[in-house]
C-alpha positions as CSV (number, residue, x, y, z in Angstrom):
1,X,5.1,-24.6,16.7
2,X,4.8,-27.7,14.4
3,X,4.6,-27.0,11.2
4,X,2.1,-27.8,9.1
5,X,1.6,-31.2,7.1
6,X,2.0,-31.3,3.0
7,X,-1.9,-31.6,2.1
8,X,-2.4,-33.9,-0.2
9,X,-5.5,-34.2,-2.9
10,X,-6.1,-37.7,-4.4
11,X,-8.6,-37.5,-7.2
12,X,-9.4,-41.8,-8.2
13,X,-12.9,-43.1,-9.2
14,X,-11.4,-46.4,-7.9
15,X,-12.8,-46.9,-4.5
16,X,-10.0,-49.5,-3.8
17,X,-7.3,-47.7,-5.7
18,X,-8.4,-44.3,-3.5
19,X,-8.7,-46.2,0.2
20,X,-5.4,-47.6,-0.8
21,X,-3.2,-44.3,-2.1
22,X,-5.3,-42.4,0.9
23,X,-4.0,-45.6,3.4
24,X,-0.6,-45.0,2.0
25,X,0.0,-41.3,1.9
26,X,-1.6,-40.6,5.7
27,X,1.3,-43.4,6.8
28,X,3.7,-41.1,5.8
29,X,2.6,-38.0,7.7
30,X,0.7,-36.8,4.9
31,X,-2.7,-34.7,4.9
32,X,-4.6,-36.5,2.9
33,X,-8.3,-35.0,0.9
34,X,-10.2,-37.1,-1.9
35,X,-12.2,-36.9,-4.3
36,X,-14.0,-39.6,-6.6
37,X,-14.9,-37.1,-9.6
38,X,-14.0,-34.2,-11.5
39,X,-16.3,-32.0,-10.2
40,X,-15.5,-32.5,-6.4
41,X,-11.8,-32.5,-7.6
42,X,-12.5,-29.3,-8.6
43,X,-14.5,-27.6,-5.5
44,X,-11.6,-28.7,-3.6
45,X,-8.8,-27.0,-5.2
46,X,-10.7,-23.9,-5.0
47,X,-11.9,-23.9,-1.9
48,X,-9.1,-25.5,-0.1
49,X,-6.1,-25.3,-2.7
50,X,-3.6,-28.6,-1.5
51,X,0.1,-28.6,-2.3
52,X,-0.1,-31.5,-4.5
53,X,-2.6,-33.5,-6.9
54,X,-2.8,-36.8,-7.8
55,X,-5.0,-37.1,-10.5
56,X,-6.4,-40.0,-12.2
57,X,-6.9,-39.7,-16.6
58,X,-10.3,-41.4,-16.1
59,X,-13.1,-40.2,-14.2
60,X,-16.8,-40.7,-13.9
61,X,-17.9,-36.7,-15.4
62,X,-14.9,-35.3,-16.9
63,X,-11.8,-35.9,-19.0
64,X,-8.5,-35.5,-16.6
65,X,-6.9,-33.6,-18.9
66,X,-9.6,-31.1,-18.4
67,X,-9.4,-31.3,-14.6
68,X,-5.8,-30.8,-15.2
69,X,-6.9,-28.1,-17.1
70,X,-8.9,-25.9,-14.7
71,X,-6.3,-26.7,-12.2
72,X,-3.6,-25.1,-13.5
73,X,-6.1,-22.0,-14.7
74,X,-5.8,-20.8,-11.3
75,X,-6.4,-17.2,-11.0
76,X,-3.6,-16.6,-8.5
77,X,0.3,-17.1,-9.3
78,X,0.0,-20.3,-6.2
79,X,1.5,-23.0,-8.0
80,X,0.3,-26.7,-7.5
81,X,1.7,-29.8,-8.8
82,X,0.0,-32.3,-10.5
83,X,1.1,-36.0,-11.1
84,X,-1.3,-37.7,-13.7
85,X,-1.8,-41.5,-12.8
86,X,-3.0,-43.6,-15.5
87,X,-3.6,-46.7,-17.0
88,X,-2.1,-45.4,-20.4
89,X,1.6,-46.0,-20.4
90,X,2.2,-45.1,-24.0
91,X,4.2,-41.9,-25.0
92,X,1.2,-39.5,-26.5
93,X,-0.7,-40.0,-23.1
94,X,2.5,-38.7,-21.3
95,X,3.5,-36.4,-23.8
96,X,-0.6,-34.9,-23.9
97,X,-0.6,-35.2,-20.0
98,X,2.9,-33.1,-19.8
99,X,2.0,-30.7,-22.6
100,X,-1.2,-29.4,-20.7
101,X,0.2,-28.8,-17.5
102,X,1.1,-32.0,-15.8
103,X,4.3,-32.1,-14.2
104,X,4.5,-36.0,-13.6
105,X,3.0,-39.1,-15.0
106,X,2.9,-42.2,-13.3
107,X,1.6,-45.4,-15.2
108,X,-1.1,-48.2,-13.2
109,X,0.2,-50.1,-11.4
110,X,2.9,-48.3,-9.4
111,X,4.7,-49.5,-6.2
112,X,4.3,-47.9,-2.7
113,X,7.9,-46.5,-2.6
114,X,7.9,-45.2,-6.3
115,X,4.1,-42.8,-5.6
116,X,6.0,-41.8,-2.3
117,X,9.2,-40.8,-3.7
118,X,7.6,-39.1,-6.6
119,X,5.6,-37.2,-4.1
120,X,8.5,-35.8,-2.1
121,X,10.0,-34.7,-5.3
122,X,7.0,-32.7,-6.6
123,X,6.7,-31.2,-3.0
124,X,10.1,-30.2,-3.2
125,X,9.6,-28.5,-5.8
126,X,6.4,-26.9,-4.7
127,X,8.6,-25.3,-1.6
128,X,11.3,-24.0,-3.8
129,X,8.3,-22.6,-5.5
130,X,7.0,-21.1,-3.0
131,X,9.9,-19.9,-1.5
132,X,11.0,-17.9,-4.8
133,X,7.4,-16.5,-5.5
134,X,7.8,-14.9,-1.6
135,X,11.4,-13.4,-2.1
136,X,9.9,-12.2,-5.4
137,X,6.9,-10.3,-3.7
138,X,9.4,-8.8,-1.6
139,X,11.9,-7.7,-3.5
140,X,8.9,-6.0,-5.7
141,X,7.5,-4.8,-3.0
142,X,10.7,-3.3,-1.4
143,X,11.5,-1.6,-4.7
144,X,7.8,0.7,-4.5
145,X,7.9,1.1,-0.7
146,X,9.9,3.6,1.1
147,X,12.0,2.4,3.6
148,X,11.2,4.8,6.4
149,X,8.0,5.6,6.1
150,X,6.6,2.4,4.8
151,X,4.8,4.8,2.8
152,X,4.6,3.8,-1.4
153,X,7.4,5.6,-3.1
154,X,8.1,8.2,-5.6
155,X,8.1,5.8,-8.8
156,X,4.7,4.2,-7.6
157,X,3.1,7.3,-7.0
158,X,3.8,8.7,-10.3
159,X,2.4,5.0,-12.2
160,X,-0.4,5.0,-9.7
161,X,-1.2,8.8,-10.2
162,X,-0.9,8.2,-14.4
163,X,-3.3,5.6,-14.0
164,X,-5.7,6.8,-11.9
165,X,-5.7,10.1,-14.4
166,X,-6.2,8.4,-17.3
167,X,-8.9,6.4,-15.4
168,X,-11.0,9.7,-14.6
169,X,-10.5,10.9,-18.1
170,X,-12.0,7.6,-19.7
171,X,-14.8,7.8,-17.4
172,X,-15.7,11.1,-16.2
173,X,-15.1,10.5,-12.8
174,X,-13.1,12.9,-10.7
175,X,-9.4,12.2,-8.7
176,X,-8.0,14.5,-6.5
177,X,-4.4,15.0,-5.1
178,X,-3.8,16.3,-2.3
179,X,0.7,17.7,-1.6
180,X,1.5,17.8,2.5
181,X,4.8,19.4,3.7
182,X,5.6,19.3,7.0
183,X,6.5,23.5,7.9
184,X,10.3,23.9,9.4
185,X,11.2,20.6,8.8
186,X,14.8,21.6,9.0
187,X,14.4,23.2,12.5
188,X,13.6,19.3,13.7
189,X,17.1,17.6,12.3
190,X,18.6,20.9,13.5
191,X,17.9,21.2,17.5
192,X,17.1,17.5,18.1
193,X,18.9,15.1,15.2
194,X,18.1,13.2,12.4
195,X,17.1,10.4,14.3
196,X,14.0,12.6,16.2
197,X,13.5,13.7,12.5
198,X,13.3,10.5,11.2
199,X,10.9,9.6,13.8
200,X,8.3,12.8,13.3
201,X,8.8,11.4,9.1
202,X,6.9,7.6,10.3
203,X,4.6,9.4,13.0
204,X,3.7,11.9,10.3
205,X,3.2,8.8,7.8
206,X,1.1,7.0,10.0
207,X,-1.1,9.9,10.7
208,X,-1.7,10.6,6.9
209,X,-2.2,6.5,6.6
210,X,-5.0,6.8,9.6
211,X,-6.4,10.0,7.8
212,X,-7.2,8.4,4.7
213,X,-9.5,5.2,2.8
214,X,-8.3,1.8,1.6
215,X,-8.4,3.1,-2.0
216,X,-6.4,6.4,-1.6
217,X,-2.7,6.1,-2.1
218,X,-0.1,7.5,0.2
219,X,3.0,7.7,-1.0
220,X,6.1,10.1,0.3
221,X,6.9,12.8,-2.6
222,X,10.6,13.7,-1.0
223,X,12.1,14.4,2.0
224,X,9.5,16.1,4.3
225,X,6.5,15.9,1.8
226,X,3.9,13.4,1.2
227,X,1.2,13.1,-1.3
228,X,-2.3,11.7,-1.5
229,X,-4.1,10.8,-4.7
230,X,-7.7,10.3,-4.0
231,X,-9.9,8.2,-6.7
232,X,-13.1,9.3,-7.3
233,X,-13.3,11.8,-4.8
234,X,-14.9,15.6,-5.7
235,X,-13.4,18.7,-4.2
236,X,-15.7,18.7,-1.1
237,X,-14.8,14.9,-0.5
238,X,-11.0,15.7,-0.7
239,X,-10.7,19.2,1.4
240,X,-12.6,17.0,4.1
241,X,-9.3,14.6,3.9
242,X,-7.3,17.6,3.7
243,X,-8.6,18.9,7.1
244,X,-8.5,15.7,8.4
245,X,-4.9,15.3,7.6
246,X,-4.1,18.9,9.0
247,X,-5.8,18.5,12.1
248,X,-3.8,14.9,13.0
249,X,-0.6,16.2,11.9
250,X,-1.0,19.3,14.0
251,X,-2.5,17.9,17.2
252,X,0.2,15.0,17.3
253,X,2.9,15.5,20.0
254,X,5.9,13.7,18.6
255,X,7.8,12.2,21.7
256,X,11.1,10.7,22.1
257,X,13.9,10.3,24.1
258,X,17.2,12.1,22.9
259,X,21.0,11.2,24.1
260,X,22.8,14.3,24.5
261,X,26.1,14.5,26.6
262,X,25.9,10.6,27.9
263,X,22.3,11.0,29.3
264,X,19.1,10.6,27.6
265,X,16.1,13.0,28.0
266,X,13.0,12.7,26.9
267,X,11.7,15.4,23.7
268,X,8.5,16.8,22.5
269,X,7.8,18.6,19.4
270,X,5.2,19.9,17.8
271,X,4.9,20.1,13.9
272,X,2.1,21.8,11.7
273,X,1.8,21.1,8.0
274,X,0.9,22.8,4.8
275,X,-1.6,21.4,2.6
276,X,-2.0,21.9,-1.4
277,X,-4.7,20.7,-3.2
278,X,-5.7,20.5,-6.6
279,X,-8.2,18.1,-8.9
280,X,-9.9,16.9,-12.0
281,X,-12.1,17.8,-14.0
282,X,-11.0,21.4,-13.1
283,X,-9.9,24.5,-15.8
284,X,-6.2,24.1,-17.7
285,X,-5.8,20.3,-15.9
286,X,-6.1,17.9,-18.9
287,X,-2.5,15.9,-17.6
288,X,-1.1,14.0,-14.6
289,X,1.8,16.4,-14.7
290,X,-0.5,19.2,-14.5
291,X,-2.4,17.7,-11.9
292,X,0.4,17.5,-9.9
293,X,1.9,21.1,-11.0
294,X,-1.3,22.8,-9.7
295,X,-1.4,21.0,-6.4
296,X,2.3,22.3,-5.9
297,X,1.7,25.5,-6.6
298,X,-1.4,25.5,-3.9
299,X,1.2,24.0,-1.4
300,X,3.5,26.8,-2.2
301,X,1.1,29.6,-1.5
302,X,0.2,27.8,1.6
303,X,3.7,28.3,2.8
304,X,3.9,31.6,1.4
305,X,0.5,32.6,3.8
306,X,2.2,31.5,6.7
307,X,2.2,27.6,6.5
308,X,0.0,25.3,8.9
309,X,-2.8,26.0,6.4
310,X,-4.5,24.5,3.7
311,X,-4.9,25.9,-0.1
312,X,-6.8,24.8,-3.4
313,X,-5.6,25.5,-6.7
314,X,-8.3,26.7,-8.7
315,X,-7.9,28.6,-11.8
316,X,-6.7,31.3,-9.0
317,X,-5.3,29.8,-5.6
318,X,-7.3,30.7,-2.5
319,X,-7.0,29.7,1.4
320,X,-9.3,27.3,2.8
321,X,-10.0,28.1,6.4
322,X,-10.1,24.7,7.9
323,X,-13.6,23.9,9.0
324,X,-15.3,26.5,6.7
325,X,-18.0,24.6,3.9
């Protein structure tokens, strides 16, 4: 597949100067966008954003230093170059061009080879750019994400849960949290290997993922358990996740072929899971900590019932029978 061609925005009020830089650019290999005034310049970027600009000091509606301007005020971290041409040569225009933003300035008139060389450079520049900004993403990415699961991780969770606290507190709204162990965990690695184990972990994962909105936040607490926090979501709103989260876990059949002895047979396991839950506002929860205390306690007395159940913290812990209102 062919990759795709530098795009190229030429902002000139010159009809000839633009039909000639446009002429000049598309020889190249270039794909080439104009625009005759600030305003169009403008729409462009936003609407289409190109991996260059060539923009010209003078145009009919604005300044170009406050094109320039609104170009490089770009809400998103995408950067885009930006070569000021202009008929001013002297050293305050190119220092006051550079100082904004800019970063190139080409004085009227230039030669064909010079506007083409100084494009390659700036695109250069724009793919190293690029290139770091990705490997950045990643690595910040990687560093909150757990690497089985592809769940968030233990140091997001406890930001996002902070956050989300505080939020309720400064607004009255509710959060919930919800703690999930998976019951004999241990049994898993045991009879079948850690590699069957690791799988039940990610098919667990995805079925708390599948169980749960775009604004909750799934994370992996350790080992075998996972925790949900659930934004503005009351206690009804949250055992109804809960359930929902108990009944995938539990009706999942976990399949996957094991090597034993030189010969691979296939496995199936079934795993049930205990469910805490606690939330705010609700009596002696005024922290994050606490939030997160209570629902561990709830998940402990659902283990201590028998597991494969689901408890709320309250200011006494009691069973919930899944399905009861």
């Amino acid at each position: 597949m062919a990759e795709p061609r530098p795009k190229i925005l030429v902002v000139d009020d010159s009809r000839t100067q633009l039909e000639w830089l446009v002429a000049v650019l598309q020889r190249e290999g270039f794909d080439v966008r104009s625009a005759a005034t600030g305003k169009e310049a403008i729409l462009k970027v936003r609407t289409e954003a190109p991996d260059l600009v060539l923009l010209d000091m003078i145009l009919p509606d604005m300044d170009g230093l406050e094109v320039l301007r609104l170009v490089k005020a770009r809400p998103d971290d995408q950067f885009i170059p930006v070569i000021i041409l202009s008929v001013k040569s002297d050293l305050d225009s190119k220092v006051t061009g550079l100082r904004i933003g800019a970063d190139d300035f080409l004085a009227k008139p230039f030669a064909e080879q010079e506007i083409l060389a100084r494009c390659a450079a700036m695109l250069r520049i724009k793919t190293l750019q690029d290139q770091l900004r990705a490997t950045q993403h990643k690595l910040e990415e990687q560093s909150i994400t757990d690497g089985l699961t592809g769940l968030k991780n233990r140091r997001l969770f406890d930001e996002r849960l902070d956050e989300e606290f505080r939020r309720a507190q400064r607004y009255a709204d509710p959060v919930s949290l919800i703690m999930i162990d998976l019951d004999h965990f241990k049994l898993v690695n045991d009879r079948h290997g850690h590699q069957m184990g690791d799988m039940v972990l990610r098919e667990a994962a995805a079925c708390i993922r599948a169980s749960i909105r775009e604004p909750d936040i799934c994370a992996r607490y350790g080992g075998e358990e996972f925790a949900v926090i659930l934004p503005k979501t009351h206690l009804g709103g949250a055992l109804t996740v809960a359930e929902r989260i108990w009944r995938e876990i539990g009706g999942k059949v976990f399949r996957q072929e094991v090597t034993e002895g030189g010969s691979a047979r296939p496995v199936e396991v079934h795993v049930t899971a205990s469910l805490g839950l606690a939330f705010f506002p609700s009596k002696d929860i005024t922290s994050s900590a606490l939030l997160v205390k209570f629902a561990d306690e709830a998940l402990y007395q659902a283990k201590h019932l028998g597991r494969n159940n689901i408890c709320l913290y309250q200011a006494q812990n009691y069973q919930v029978a899944p399905g009861e209102p």
